[in-house]
C-alpha positions as CSV (number, residue, x, y, z in Angstrom):
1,X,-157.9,-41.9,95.9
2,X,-160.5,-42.3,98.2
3,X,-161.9,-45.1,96.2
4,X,-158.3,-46.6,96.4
5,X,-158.9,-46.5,100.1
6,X,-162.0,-48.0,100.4
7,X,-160.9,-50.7,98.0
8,X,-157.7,-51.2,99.8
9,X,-159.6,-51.3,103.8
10,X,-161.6,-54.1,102.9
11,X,-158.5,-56.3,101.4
12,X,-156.4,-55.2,104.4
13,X,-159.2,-56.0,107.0
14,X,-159.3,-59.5,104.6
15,X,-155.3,-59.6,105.2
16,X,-155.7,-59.2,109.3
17,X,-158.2,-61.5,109.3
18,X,-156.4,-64.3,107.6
19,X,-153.3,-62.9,109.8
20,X,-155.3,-64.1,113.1
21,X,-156.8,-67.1,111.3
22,X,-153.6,-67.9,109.9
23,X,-151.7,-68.2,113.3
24,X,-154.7,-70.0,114.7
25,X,-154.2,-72.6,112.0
26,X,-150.9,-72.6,112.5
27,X,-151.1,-73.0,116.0
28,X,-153.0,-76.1,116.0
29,X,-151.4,-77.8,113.4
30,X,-148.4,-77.8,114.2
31,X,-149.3,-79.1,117.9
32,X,-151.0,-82.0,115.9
33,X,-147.9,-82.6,114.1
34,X,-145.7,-82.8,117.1
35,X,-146.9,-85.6,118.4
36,X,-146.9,-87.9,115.8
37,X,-143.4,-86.5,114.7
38,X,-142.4,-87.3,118.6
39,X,-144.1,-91.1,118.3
40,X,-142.3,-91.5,114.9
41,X,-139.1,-89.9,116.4
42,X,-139.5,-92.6,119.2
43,X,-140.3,-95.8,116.7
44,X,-137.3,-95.1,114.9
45,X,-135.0,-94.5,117.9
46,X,-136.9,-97.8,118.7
47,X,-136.0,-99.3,115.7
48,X,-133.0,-98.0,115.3
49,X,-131.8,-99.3,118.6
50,X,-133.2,-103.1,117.9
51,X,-131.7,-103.1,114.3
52,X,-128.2,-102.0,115.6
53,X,-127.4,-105.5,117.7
54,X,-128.4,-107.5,115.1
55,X,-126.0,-104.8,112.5
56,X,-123.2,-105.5,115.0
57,X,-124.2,-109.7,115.7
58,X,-124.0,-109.9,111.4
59,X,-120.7,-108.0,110.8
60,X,-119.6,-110.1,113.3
61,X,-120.6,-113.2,112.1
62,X,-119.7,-112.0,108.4
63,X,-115.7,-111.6,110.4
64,X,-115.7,-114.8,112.3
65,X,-117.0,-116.6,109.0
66,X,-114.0,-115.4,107.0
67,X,-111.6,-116.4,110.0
68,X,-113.0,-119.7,109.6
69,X,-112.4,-119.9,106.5
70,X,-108.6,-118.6,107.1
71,X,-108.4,-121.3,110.2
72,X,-109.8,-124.1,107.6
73,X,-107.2,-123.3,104.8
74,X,-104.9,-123.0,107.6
75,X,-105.5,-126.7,108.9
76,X,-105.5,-127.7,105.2
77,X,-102.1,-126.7,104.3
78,X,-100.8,-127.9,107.9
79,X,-102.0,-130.9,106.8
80,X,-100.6,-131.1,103.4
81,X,-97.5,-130.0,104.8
82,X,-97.3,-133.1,107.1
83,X,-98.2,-135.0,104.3
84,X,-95.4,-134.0,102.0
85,X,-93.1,-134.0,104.4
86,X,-94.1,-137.5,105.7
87,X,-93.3,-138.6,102.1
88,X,-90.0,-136.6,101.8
89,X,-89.0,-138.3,104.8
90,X,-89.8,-141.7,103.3
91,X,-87.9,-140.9,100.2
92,X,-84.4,-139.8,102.0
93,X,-85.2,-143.1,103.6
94,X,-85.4,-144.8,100.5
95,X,-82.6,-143.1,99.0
96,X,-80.1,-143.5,101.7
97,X,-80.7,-147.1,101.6
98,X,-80.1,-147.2,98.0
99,X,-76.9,-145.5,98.1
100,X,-76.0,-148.1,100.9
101,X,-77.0,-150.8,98.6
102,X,-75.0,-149.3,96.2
103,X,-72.1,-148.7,97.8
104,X,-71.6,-152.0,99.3
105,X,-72.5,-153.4,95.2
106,X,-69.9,-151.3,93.9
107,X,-67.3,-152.3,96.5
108,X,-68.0,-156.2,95.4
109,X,-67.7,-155.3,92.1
110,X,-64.1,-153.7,92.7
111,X,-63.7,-157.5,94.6
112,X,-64.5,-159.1,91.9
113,X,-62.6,-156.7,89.4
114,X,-59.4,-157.5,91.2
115,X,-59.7,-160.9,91.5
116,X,-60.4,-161.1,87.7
117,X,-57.2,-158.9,87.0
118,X,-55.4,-161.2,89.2
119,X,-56.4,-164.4,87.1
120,X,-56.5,-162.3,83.6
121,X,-52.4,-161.6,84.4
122,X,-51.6,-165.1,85.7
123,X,-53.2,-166.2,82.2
124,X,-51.5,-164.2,80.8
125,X,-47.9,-165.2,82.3
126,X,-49.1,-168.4,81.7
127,X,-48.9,-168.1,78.1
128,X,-45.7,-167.2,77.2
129,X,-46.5,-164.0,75.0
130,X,-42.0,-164.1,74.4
131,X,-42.3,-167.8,73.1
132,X,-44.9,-167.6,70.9
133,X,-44.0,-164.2,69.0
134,X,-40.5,-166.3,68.4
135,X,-41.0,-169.3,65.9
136,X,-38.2,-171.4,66.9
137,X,-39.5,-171.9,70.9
138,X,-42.8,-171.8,69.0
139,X,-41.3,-175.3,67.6
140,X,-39.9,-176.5,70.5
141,X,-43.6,-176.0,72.7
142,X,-44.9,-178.1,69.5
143,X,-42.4,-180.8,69.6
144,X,-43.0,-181.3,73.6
145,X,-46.8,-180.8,73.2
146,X,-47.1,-183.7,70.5
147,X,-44.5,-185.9,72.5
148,X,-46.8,-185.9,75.5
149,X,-50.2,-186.7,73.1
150,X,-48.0,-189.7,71.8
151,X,-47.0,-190.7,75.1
152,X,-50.8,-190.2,76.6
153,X,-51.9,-192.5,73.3
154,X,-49.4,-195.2,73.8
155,X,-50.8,-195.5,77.6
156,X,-54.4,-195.5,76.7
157,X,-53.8,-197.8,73.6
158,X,-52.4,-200.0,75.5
159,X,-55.0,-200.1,78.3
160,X,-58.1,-200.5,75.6
């Protein structure tokens, strides 16, 4: 056991050794560390802070793009609008003035339809419809008819 001791002093004299290296080491590295932790701490705050305006200046560029692109199709379809309705305008226009037209057309043509009919039933009158369905005044019409050729053909015979 004794030999265990000895053994075991000089690896725990080894141990406290590295104990108060160890801290030593740790000490200074660490303090090393720091700084450059602090400087890269500050260069990305740094960083950080410049990058966030221009974050915030390109989302809101990327919104007011897409509202002009809403304002343009807006203006567009206002546009469109005006046009269409400048044409339905023009067309009501059109069409009233057709129906005008025909309306006063289609009053003539009653006019004219009744002043036909007027001249259709005095034609009619004027024939005789009676005389000529009955064969005896259908004689009588004859006999007068070809005494007035005979009388027109003695007047002209005699004037040639």
């Amino acid at each position: 056991m004794a030999e265990a001791k000895r053994k075991a002093a000089p690896k725990a004299a080894a141990k406290r050794a590295a104990v108060k290296k160890a801290p030593a080491k740790a000490k200074k590295a660490p303090a090393k560390k720091k700084p450059a932790a602090k400087t890269q701490a500050k260069a990305s705050t740094k960083a950080k802070t410049r990058a966030r305006p221009k974050a915030i200046d390109t989302g809101r560029n990327a919104l007011l793009a897409g509202l002009g692109v809403y304002g343009k199709a807006y203006d567009q379809l206002l546009e469109q609008f005006s046009t269409l309705q400048e044409q339905v305008d023009e067309a009501q226009s059109r069409l009233t003035e057709r129906r005008k037209q025909a309306e006063e057309l289609y009053k003539s043509l009653i006019k004219r339809g009744t002043a036909v009919e007027k001249d259709a039933l005095k034609a009619l009158a004027d024939l005789e419809l009676d005389s000529l369905a009955d064969r005896s005044k259908l004689e009588v019409q004859m006999k007068k008819a070809k005494a007035r050729f005979e009388d027109l053909r003695v007047k002209f015979g005699k004037a040639a």
